[in-house]
N, C-alpha and C positions, 0 to 999 in steps of 0.2 A: 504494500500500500504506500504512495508516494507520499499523499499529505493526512497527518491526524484529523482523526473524527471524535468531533467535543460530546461529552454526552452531557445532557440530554440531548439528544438529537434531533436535529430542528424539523419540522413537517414536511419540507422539502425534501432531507438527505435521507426520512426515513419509510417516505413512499417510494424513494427511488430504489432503494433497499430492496423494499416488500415488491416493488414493480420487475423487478429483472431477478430475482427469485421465482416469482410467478410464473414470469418465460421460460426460467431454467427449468423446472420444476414439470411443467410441460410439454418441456421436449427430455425430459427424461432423465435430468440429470439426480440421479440418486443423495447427491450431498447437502439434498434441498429436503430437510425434513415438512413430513403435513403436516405440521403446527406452528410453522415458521410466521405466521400473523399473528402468533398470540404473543410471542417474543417480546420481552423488555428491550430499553435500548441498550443495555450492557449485553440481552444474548445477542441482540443485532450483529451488534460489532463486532463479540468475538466469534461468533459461526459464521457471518455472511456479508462482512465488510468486503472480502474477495473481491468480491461482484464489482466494487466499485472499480476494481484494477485496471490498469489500461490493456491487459489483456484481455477484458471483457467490454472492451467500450464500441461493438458492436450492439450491445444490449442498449445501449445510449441513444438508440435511434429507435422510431415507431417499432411496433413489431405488429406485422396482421398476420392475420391466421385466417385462411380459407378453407372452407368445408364443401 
């Protein structure tokens, strides 16, 4: 993770969280536990701050899903 993440975590940096967990979580990524919404901001950070990585800054743009 390049920059710290303050907790409490602001509503912004913690839908963004919950928002590309969701993606992952969806396309199958197992390290995305089903109760990842109920999360405090401290399990936030330490399970699923990743996401924020610039390895995952694909998730940073829309995602659709077509059926």
């Amino acid at each position: 993770m390049n920059k710290k993440i303050v907790i409490p975590l602001s509503d912004k940096t913690r839908a963004e969280i919950l928002r590309r967990c969701e993606i992952l979580q969806y396309m199958g990524d197992c390290s995305i536990m089903s109760d990842f919404y109920e999360s405090s901001d401290q399990e936030l950070v330490e399970n699923y701050s990743w996401v924020l990585d610039e390895e995952h800054s694909d998730l940073a743009q829309p995602f659709n899903i077509t059926i």
